[in-house]
C-alpha positions in Angstrom: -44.1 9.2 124.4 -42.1 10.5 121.1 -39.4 13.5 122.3 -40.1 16.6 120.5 -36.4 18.6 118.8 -37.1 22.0 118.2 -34.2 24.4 116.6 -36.5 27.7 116.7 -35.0 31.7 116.0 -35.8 34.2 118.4 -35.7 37.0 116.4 -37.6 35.5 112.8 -37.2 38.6 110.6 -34.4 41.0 110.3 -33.5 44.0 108.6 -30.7 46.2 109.1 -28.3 48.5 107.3 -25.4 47.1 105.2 -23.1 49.5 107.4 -24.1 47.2 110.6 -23.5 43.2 111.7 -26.5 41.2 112.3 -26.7 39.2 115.4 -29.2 36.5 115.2 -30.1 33.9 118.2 -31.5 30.1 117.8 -32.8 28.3 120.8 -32.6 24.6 120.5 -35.7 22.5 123.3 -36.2 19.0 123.7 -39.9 18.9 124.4 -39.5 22.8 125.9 -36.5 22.4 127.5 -33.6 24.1 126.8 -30.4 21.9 125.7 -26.8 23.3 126.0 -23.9 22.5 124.7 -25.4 21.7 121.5 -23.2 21.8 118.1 -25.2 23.5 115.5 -24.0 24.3 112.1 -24.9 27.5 110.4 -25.1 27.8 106.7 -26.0 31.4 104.6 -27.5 31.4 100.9 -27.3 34.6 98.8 -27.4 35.2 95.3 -24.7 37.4 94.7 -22.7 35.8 97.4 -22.1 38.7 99.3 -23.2 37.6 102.9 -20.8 36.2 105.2 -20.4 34.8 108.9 -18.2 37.5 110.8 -16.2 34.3 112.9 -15.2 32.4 109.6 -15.3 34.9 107.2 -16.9 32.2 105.0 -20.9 30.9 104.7 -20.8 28.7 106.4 -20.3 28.3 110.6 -21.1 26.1 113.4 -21.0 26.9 117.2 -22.6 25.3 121.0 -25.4 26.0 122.4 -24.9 28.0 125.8 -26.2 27.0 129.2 -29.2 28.1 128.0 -29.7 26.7 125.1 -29.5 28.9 122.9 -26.4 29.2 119.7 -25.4 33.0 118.8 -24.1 33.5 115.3 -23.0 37.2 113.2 -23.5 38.0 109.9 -21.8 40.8 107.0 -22.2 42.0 103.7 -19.6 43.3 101.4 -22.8 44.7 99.4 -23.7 48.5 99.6 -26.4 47.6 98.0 -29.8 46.3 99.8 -29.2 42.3 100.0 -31.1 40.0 101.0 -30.3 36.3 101.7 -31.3 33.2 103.6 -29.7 31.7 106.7 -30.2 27.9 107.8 -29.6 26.1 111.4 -29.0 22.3 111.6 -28.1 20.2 114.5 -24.1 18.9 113.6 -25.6 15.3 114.4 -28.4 15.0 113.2 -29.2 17.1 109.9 -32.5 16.3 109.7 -33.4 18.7 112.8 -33.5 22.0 111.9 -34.9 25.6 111.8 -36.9 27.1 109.3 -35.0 29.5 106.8 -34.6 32.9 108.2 -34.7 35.4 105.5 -32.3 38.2 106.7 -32.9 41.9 104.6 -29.8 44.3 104.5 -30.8 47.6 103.4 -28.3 49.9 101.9 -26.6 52.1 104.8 -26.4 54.7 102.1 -28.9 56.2 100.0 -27.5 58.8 97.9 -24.3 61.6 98.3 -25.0 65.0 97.1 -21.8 67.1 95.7 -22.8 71.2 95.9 -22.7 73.1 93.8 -23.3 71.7 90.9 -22.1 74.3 88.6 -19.9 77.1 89.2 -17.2 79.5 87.8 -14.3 80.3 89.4 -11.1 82.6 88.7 -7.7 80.5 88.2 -6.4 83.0 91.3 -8.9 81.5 93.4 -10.9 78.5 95.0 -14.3 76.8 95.1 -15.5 74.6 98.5 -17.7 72.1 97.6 -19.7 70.0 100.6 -21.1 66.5 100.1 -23.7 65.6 102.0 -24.6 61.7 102.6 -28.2 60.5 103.6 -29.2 56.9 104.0 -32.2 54.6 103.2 -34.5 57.3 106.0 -33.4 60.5 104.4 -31.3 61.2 107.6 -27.8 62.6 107.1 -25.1 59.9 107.8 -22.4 60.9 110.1 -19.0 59.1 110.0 -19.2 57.9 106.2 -16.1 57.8 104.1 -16.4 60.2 101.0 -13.9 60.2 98.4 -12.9 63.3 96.2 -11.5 63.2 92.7 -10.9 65.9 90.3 -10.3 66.3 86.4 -7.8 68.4 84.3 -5.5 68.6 87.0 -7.3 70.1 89.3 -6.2 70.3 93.3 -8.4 69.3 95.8 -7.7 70.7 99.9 -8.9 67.0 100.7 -9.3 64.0 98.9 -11.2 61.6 101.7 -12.8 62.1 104.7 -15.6 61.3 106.7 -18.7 62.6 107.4 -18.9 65.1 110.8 -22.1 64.7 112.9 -24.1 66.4 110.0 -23.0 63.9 107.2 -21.2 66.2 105.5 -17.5 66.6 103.8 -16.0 69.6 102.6 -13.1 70.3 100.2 -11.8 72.8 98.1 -11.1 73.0 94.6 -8.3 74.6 92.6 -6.3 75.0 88.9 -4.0 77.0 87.7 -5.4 76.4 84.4 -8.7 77.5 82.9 -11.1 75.5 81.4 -13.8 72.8 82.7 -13.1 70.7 85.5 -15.0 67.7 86.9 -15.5 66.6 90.7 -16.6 63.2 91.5 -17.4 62.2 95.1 -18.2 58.8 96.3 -19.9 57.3 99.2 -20.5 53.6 100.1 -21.1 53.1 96.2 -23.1 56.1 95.9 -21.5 59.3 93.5 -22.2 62.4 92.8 -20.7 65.1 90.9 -19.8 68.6 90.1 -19.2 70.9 87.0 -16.7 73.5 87.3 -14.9 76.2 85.4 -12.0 77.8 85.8 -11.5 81.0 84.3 -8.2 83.4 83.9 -7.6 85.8 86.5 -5.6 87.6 83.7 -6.9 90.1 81.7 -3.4 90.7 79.0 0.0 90.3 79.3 2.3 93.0 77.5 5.7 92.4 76.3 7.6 95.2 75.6 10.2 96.6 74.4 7.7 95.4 71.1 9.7 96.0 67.6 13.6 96.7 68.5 17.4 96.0 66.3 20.3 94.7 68.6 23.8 93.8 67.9 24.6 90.2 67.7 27.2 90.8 70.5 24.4 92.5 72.8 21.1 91.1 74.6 17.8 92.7 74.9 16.3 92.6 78.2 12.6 91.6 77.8 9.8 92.9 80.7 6.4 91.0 80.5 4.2 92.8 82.2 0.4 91.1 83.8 -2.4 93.1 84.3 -5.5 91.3 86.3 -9.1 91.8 85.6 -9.4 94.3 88.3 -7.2 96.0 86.1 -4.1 96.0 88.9 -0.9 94.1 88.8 -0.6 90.4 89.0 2.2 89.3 91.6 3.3 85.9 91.8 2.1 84.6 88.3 3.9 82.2 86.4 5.4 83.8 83.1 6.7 81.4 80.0 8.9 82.6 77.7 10.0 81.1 74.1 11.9 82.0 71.7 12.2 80.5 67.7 14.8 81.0 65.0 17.9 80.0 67.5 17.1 83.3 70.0 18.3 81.8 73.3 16.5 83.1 76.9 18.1 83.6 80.0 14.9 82.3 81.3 12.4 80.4 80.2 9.8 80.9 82.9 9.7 83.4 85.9 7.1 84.6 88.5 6.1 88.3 88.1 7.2 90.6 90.9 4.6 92.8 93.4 4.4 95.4 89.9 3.2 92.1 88.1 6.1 91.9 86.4 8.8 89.1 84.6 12.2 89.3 83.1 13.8 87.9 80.4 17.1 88.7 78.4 17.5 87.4 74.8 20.4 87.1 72.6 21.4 85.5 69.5 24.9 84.1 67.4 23.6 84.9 64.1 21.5 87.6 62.3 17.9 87.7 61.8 14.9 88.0 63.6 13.7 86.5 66.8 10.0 86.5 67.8 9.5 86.4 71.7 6.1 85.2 73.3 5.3 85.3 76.8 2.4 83.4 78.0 0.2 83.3 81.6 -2.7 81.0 81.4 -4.2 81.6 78.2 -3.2 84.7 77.5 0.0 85.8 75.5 2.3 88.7 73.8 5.0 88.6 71.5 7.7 91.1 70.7 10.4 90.6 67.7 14.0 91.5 68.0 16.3 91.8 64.6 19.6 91.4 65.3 22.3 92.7 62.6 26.1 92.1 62.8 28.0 94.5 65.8 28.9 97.9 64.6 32.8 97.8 64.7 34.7 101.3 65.2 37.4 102.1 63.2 40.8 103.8 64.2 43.0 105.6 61.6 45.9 106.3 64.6 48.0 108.7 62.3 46.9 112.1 62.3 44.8 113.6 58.9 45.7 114.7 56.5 48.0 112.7 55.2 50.5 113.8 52.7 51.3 111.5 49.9 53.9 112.4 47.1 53.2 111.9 43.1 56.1 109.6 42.8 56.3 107.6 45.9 53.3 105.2 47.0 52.1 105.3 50.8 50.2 102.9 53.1 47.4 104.2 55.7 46.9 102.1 58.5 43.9 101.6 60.5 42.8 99.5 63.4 39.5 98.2 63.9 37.7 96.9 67.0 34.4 95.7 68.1 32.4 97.7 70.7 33.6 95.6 73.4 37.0 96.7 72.6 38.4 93.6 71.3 40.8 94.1 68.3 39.1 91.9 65.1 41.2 90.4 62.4 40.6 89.2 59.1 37.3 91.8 58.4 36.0 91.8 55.0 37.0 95.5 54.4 36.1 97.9 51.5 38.3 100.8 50.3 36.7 104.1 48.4 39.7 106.4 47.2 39.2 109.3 45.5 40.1 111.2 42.2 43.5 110.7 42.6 43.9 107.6 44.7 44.3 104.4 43.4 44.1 100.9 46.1 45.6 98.4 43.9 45.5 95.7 47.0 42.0 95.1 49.4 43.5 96.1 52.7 46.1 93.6 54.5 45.6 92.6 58.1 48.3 92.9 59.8 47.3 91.5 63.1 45.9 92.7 66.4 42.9 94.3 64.8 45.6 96.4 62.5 45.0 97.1 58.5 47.7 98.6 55.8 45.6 100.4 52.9 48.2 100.4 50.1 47.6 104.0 48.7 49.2 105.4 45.0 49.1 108.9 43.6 48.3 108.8 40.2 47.8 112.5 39.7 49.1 114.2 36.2 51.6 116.5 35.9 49.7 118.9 34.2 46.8 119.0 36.5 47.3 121.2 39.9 47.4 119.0 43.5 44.4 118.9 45.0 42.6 117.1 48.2 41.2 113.8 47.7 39.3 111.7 50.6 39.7 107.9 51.3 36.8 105.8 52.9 36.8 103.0 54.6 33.6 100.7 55.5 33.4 97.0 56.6 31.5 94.5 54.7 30.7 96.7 52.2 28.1 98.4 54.0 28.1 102.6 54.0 27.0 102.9 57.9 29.7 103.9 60.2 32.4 104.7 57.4 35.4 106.6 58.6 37.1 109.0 56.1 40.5 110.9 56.0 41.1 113.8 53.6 44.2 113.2 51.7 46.6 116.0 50.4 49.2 115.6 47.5 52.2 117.7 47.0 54.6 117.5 43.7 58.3 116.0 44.7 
């Protein structure tokens, strides 16, 4: 009487979720009864290659039989994908006993992730949540699912993974301090969705003021930029940039405004010209431009007017000038006006310390009777802030 081998599955068709590990039992009988300690080697065909034994990591396994006869083996897929693949049971020893292919069906744990909403507008000032929700293959929400998060343009998510709570769902919230469009992907098990959103200023102008203004090159203008919100109120806490062309150089270059929705700037230059100012929050801007001239310098004639000079005999005037921060200034290009009968044969001599000799002569004619003349001085030949002396001659 020929022995009957029999390698037979218990469980001949499977199908489970890629998220789960398939368990799968062959009984091995010699004419219907059970043999242990059996070696049987395990062997997995798939396609993609995406299927693998959980113990060895590999496709291929072997294992024993137990005391009942029967050999235990586990099975995973890297796949998130529905896979299906094959799986083949030999006796170690003898190859030609075997089981008949099982075909084993993973279907995809996930079905599809859904990011809401799917378009929205938002202010810069605030945020957006956004929830994904995952299902799998039944339409059932899928609790304890990684979801990833990732945002364009810069954008700042609250969270950028996490997994599903008990109602397959992740939420996350979305910010940018710059406007303009911003997308949200989020991704599940292979599965992505996404959002479009856009940001939009919170500002409704900025204003720079003081607008159109002269300065001295020794001074600085203090510059306010003020930011008023759509709501029409103050701005606090926004970030203010500030640049400057033609050499103008800011005492800051950015600032936050203040509870009146205010920022503060000071601007000052070496050399004259003009300096345009702009201010900018988000996409909005101002500008203001500042000429600045050459400081107004004061000057000092310290002997007392009028002066009397004498036909015959030439006299010098002296005079001091200084800046408006009270330091003396040497070397000024300085312009003399005499009058009718004053004659400045020499451009006035520095004499140090911010101190000037005028070399004065009379050149009045006998015949003609004395009479008051006045002596100007200016700097740089420019008329503004001239300082005269009236001048009296007297005959020897």
């Amino acid at each position: 009487m020929k022995n009957i081998s029999l390698l037979k599955w218990v469980n001949p068709a499977v199908s489970t979720t890629t998220d789960d590990k398939i368990l799968e039992t062959l009984k091995y009988t010699i004419d219907n009864i059970l043999v242990p300690l059996a070696d049987i080697t395990f062997t997995v065909i798939d396609k993609n290659r995406t299927v693998f034994f959980t113990d060895t990591n590999s496709q291929e396994s072997s294992g024993k039989t137990n005391l009942l006869g029967r050999a235990t083996v586990s099975l995973y897929t890297t796949s998130w994908e529905s896979e299906e693949c094959t799986i083949n049971a030999h006796l170690t020893k003898k190859p030609d006993i075997k089981a008949p292919p099982l075909t084993v069906k993973f279907i995809a744990a996930v079905k599809a992730i859904t990011l809401l909403p799917k378009d929205a507008e938002v202010s810069t000032s605030d945020s957006l949540t956004l929830t994904a929700t995952v299902t799998d293959s039944n339409d059932k929400v899928k609790p304890g699912v990684l979801v990833t998060f990732d945002a364009t343009n810069d954008a700042v998510l609250s969270k950028k993974s996490d997994k599903t709570d008990k109602n397959g769902q992740v939420v996350t919230k979305l910010s940018n301090n710059k406007t303009g469009p911003v997308t949200v992907t989020a991704t599940a098990a292979g599965k992505s969705d996404q959002s479009s959103v856009k940001f939009l200023s919170s500002v409704k102008l900025i204003d720079l003021q003081p607008k159109d203004v002269e300065a001295s090159i020794s001074d600085s203008v203090t510059l306010t930029a003020t930011v008023t919100g759509t709501d029409n109120k103050p701005k606090p806490q926004m970030l203010v940039t500030f640049e400057a062309n033609n050499g103008g150089v800011l005492s800051k270059k950015s600032d936050k405004t203040n509870e009146k929705g205010q920022a503060v700037t000071a601007l000052s230059s070496s050399q004259p010209g003009s300096v345009t100012v702009t201010a900018t929050v988000g996409d909005k801007s101002d500008r203001s431009t500042i000429k600045f001239h050459q400081p107004d310098y004061i000057l000092h004639i310290p002997q007392p007017v009028p002066v009397t000079f004498y036909t015959t005999n030439p006299h010098g005037l002296w005079m001091t000038v200084k800046s408006p921060t009270g330091k003396n200034v040497d070397a000024l290009d300085l312009t003399v006006n005499t009058g009718k009968y004053l004659v400045s044969k020499r451009k006035p001599v520095p004499m140090g310390e911010g101190s000037y000799l005028i070399p004065i002569v009379c050149t009045i004619p006998a015949e003609e009777s004395p009479d008051n003349s006045t002596v100007s001085v200016s700097y740089l030949t420019e008329t503004s802030n001239v300082l005269s002396c009236i001048v009296k001659y007297d005959y020897p």
